[in-house]
Residue, then its C-alpha position, 0 to 999 in steps of 0.5 A: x357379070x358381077x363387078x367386084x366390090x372395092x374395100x377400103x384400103x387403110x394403107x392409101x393414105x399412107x401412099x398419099x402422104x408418102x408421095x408429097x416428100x419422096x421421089x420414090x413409093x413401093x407398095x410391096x405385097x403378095x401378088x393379087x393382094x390389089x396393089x394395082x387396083x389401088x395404084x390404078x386410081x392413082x394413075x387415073x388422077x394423076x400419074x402415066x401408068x406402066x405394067x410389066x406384066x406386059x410384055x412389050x413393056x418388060x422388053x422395052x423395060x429389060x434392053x433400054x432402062x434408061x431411055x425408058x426412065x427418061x422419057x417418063x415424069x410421073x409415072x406407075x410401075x407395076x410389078x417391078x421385080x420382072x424388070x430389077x435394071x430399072x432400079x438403077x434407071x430410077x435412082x440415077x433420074x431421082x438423083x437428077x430431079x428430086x422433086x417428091x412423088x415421081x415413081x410409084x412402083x409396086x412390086x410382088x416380091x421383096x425387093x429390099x431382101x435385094x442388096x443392089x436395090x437396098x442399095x441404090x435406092x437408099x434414101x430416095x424411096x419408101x417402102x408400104x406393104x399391102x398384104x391381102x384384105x384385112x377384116x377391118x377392110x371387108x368389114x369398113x371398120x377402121x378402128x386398129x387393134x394393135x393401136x388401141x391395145x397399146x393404149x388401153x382399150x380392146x376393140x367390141x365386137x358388135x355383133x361377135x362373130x362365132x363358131x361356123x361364121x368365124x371358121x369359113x372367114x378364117x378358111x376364106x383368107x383374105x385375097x380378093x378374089x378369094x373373098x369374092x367367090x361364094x363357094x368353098x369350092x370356088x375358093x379352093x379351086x382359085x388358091x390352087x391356082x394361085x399356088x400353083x402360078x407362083x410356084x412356077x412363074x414369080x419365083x424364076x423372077x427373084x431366084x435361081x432354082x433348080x429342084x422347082x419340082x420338088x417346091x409344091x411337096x416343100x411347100x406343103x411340108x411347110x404348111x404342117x409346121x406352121x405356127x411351130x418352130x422350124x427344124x431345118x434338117x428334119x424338114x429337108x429330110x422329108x423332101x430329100x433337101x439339105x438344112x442350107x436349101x431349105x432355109x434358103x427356099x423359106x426366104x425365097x417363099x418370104x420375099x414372094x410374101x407367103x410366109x414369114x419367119x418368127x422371132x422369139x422375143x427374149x431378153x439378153x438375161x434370159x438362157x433358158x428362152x428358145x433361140x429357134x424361130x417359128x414359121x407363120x403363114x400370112x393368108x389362112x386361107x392359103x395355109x387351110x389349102x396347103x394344109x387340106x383342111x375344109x370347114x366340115x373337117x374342123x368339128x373332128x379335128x380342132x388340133x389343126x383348125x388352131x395353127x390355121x386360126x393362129x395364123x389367121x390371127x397373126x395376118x390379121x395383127x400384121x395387116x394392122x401393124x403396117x397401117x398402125x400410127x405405132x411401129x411394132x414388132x411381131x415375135x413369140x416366146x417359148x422357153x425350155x420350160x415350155x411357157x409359151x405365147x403365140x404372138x408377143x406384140x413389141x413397140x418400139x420403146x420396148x413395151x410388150x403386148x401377149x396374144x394366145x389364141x384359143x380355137x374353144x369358146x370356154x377358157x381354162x386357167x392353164x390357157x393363161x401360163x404363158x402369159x403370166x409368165x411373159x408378164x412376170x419377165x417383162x415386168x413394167x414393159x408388160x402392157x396387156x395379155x389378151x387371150x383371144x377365144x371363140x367366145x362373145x364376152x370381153x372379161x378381165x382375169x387379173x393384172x393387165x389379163x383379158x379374155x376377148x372374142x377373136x372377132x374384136x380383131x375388126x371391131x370398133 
């Protein structure tokens, strides 16, 4: 039997140096990301470890938090939001002794959309995502996109990663198991199982939903608007759900870490800027399966490859965000005049990078309208627009405008 290979984790020593000067760490993410993998060397070397996907634990858990809390120092809790009471348990023992790195916890849903637990743990604990395997991380290449761009420098890609090569690693996605397996068909078969798991246990964990029924059709409905702005009543009204349901059922799939909704980036001057925003898968593989798209069909039908590998793109470009030495924001724009960039990257003093994506290997001068004209709006804030193609060159186009192979994403 094959054991499966352990990737680097940019975000561990994050954890590490979280747990020197707090009580508290979550490593929130999507179920099968590899939170306990990763948490589990750290109860090896130092920390008593609990899960409560075990169910002896979760009773304990559930009829006496607080005896269960007491009689823990330094612990691992896995899965936490099956059992949210332990929250309260956990503040009124950190209140008690604060001394730093007592509870690592992880948890497949998150809970800081919870008021309570936003609340309670205010102060005493700090949050980490790990989402699924980034291409940097299959691929060993720390180097950070989004931290390099900022300072001026787009990552090489050796050697570029193109055509077929880069369609399967987009179809693939990036969970573990999913990147494991060495058939289409063996992927496939596990994101169908994974859909369907999700659907009908981890969502009863943090929602009360009563049309469950209706989620899988919902959730493929979904997955056709994505990388597009969502029309709530247009999109209810293909699964016979009112415009308040199925906004409330996106941020129930966002908690579960599925999707995220997309900001437009706008300036207070600006009127003509869409206000609408735009749903993003965060695993293409996930989104191809929902979408039933296979390598072979994506010569005959590029149109649909191009949401899945601008979603590609943007998982990549978040999973680097939560690892960056920078605190960046993801947004897009559109204005009523239908200037458009996929993905406009925003530090925090306000300095903008625009990502288009670009599914052709040959880049045409109207591929650029978008971001000349972000950069025209943002002026000195505009640091650099980066067309990512399917090409193997790295060229500038003028004024902060590069064209780069999509694979500098993981390069060095």
């Amino acid at each position: 039997m094959n054991t499966p290979r352990l990737y680097p984790r940019w975000i561990e020593p994050r954890i590490h140096e979280a747990l020197l000067d707090t009580p508290v760490v979550l490593l929130a993410g999507p179920r099968q990301a590899g939170k306990t993998t990763l948490v589990r060397q750290f109860a090896e070397r130092e920390l008593h470890y609990l899960t409560l996907d075990d169910e002896l634990t979760l009773l304990s858990a559930c009829e006496d938090p607080v005896g269960m809390i007491r009689n823990l120092d330094r612990a691992v809790i896995d899965e936490i939001q099956r059992a949210p009471q332990l929250l309260l348990a956990i503040k009124k023992s950190v209140d008690e002794d604060r001394r730093p790195g007592r509870f690592l916890l992880t948890g497949s849903a998150n809970l800081m959309a919870l008021p309570t637990v936003a609340d309670s743990l205010a102060g005493r604990m700090e949050s980490l995502m790990l989402l699924p395997l980034s291409q940097s991380e299959i691929e060993n290449r720390p180097a950070n996109w989004v931290d390099s761009v900022f300072a001026g420098k787009i990552l090489t890609a050796k050697p570029p990663v193109l055509g077929a090569e880069l369609v399967e690693r987009v179809l693939r996605g990036g969970y573990p198991e999913a990147v494991a397996r060495p058939t289409e068909k063996r992927r496939i078969a596990w994101a169908r199982q994974y859909i369907s798991a999700i659907l009908q246990r981890d969502l009863r964990d943090i929602a009360e939903i009563d049309k469950l029924d209706q989620l899988p059709r919902f959730l493929r409905a979904l997955a056709q608007t994505a990388g597009q702005m969502c029309n709530y009543s247009e999109l209810g009204g293909q699964v016979g759900l009112d415009g308040k349901t199925v906004s409330r059922y996106i941020g129930v799939f966002e908690q579960l870490y599925l999707l995220k909704r997309i900001d437009v980036w706008a300036r207070n001057r600006l009127k003509r800027v869409v206000k609408t925003p735009k749903l993003q898968f965060i695993d293409a593989g996930l989104l191809a399966n929902l979408m039933d798209i296979h390598a072979k069909d994506v010569q005959a039908d590029r149109s649909r490859y191009g949401h899945v590998l601008e979603s590609f793109v943007f998982g990549e470009l978040l999973k680097h965000s939560t690892t960056s030495d920078g605190d960046y924001r993801l947004l897009y724009y559109r204005d009523a005049d239908k200037f458009e960039v996929d993905i406009v990257i925003e530090n925090s003093a306000g300095q903008l990078v625009g990502v288009e994506v670009k599914a052709a290997a040959t880049v045409k001068e109207r591929d650029l309208r978008g971001l000349k004209k972000l950069a025209s709006l943002a002026g000195d804030q505009f640091s650099a627009g980066v067309l990512l193609y399917d090409g193997d060159e790295t060229m500038p186009l003028g004024n902060k405008l590069w064209a780069a192979p999509l694979s500098t994403l993981w390069g060095s």
